[in-house]
FIVO-166034 format. One record per residue: x negated, y negated, z of N, C-alpha, C in turn; residue in three letters. Coordinates in steps of 0.02 Angstrom, whole numbers, plus 32768, in hexadecimal, padded with zeros to 4 digits. Layout:
residues N
XYZXYZXYZALA ...
end
This chain:
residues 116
2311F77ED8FD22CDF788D91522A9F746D91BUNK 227BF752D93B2261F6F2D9512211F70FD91FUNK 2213F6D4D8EE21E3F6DBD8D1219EF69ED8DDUNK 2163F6A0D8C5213CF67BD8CF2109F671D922UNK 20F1F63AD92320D2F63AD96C20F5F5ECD983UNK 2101F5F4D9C7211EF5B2D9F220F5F586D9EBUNK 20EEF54BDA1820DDF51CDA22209FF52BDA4CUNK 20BEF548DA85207BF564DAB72033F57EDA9CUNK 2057F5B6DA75202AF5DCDA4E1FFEF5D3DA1CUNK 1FFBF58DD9F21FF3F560D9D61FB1F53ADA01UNK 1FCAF529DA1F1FA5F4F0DA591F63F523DA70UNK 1F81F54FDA9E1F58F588DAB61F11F595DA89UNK 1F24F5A8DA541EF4F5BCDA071EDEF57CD9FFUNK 1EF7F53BD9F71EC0F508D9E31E90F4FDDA1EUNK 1E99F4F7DA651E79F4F4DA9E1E45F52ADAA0UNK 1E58F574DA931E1CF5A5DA8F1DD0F588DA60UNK 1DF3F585DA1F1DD1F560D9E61DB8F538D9EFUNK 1DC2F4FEDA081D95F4C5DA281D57F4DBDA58UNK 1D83F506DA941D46F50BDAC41CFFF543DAA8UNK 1D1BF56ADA681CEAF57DDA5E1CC3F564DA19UNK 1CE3F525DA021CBAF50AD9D21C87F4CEDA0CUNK 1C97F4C2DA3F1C84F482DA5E1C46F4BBDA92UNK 1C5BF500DAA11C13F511DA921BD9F538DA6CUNK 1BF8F538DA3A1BC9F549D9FD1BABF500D9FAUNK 1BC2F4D6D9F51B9DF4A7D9D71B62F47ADA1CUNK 1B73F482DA5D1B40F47BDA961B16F4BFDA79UNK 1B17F4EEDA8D1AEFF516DA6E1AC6F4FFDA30UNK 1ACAF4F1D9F81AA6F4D0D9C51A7DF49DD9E2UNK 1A9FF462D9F11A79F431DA0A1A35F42FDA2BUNK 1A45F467DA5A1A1FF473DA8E19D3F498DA64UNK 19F2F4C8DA2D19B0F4ECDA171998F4A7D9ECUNK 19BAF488D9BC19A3F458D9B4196FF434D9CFUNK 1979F41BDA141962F3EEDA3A1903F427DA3DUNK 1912F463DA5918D9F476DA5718B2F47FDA21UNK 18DDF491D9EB18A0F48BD9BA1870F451D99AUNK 18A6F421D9A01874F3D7D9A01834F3CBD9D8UNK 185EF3E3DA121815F3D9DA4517DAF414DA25UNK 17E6F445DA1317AAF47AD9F9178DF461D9BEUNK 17B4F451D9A0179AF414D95A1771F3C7D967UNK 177EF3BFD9AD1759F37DD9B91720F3AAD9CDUNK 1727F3D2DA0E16D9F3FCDA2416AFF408D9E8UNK 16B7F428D9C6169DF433D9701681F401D969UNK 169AF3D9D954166BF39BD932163BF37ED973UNK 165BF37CD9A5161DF35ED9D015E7F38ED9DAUNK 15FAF3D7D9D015C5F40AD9DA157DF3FCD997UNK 15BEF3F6D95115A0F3D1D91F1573F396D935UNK 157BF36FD9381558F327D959150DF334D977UNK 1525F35FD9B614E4F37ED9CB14A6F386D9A5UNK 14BBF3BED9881497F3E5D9581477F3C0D946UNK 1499F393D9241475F35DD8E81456F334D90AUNK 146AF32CD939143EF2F4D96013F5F2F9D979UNK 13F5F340D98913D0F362D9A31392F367D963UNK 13B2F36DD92A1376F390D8EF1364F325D8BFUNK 1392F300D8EE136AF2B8D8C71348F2B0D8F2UNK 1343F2C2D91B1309F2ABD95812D4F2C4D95AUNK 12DDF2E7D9341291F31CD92C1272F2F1D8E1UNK 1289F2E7D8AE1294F2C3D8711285F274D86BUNK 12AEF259D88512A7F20FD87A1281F1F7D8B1UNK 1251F1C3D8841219F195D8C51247F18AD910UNK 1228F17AD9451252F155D96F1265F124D977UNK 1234F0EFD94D125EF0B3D9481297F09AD91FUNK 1293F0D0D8E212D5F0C8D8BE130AF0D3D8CBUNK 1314F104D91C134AF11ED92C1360F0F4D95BUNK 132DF0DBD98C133CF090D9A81356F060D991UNK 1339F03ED949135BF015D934139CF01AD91FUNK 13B0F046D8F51408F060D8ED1421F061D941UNK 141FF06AD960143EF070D9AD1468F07DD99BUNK 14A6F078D99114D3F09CD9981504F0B2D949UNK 1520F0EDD93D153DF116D90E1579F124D915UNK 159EF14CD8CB15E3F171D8D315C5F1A3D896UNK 15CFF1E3D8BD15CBF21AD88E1618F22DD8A0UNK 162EF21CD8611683F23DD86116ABF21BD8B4UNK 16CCF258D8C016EDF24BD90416C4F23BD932UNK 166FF232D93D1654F231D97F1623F1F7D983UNK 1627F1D2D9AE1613F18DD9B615CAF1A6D9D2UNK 158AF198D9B31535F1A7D9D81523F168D9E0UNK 14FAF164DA1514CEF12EDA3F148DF13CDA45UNK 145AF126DA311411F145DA371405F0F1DA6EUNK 13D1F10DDAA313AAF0D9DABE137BF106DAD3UNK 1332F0CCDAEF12FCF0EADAFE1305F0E0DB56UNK 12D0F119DB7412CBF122DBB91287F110DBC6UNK 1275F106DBEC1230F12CDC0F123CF132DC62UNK 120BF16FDC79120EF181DCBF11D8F174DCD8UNK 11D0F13FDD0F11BAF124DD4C118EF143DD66UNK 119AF186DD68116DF193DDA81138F1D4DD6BUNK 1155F1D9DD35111DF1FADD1110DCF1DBDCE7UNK 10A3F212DCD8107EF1EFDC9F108FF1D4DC5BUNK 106EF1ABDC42108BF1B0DBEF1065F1DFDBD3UNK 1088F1F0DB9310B0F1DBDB7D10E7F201DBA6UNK 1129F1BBDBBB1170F1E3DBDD1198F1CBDBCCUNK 1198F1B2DB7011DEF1AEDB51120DF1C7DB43UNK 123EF1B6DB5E1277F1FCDB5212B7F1D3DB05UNK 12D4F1EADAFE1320F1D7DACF1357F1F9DAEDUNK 1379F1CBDB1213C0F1D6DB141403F1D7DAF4UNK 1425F1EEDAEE144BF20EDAA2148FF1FDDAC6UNK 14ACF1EADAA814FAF1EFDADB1536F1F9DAA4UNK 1542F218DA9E158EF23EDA7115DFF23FDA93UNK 1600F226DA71163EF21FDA881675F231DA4CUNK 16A7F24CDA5216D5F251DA1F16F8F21EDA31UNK 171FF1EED9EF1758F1C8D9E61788F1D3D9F0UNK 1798F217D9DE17E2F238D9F117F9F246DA35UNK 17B7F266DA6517B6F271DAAC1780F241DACAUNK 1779F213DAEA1739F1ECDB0B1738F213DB36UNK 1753F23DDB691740F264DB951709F29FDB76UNK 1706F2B7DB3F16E8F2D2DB2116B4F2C2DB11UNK 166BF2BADB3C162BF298DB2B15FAF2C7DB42UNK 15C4F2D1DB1E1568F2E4DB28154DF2BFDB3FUNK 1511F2B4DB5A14CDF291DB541497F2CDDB48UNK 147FF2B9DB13143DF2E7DB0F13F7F2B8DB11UNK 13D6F2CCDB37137EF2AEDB4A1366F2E1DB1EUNK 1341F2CADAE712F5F2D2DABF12D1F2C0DACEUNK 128FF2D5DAB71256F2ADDAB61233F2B0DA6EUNK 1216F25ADA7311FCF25BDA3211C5F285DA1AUNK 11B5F286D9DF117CF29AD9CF1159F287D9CDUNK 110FF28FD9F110C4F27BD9F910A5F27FD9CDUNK 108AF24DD9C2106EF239D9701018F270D97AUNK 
end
């Protein structure tokens, strides 16, 4: 009686095994890959927020002078505006947010200060 498995058969079974460990593991990667990008959105959504509630909070010139920040993963830029063709007061704050992990990943949020 012929016992065992050939050579072929052998081969065959490691080749199956491969092609479906090589895509289990693209599969991983891939959710991987998105959950970091949802984890970067997060924190820049984070960023916002916060950005949004120091601006209401801190003088405007203190936020000017720091110009630029790192809250965690997201790089902030504060500068001042004003618009041309309006009355004063037409100071605005421009906010600019970027993640480190994604630079394609950026905000700008316009505030306005608070009127004394």
């Amino acid at each position: 009686m012929n016992q065992g498995f050939t050579l072929i058969e052998a081969l065959v079974a490691l080749i199956v095994i491969t092609l479906i460990a090589t895509v289990a593991l693209e599969t991983q990667m891939t959710t991987l890959k998105l959950e970091q990008a949802a984890r970067d959105t997060q924190a820049l959504r984070f960023a916002i927020s916060q950005t949004l509630s120091a601006s209401r909070i801190i003088p405007m010139e203190t936020l000017l002078a720091a110009g630029q920040s790192t809250n965690g993963p997201i790089h902030i830029q504060v500068s001042a505006l004003t618009l041309p063709d309006k009355p004063a007061p037409n100071q605005w704050l421009k906010w600019e947010l970027y993640s480190f992990a994604r630079p394609t990943l950026k905000a700008e949020v316009f505030t306005r200060p608070n009127e004394p």
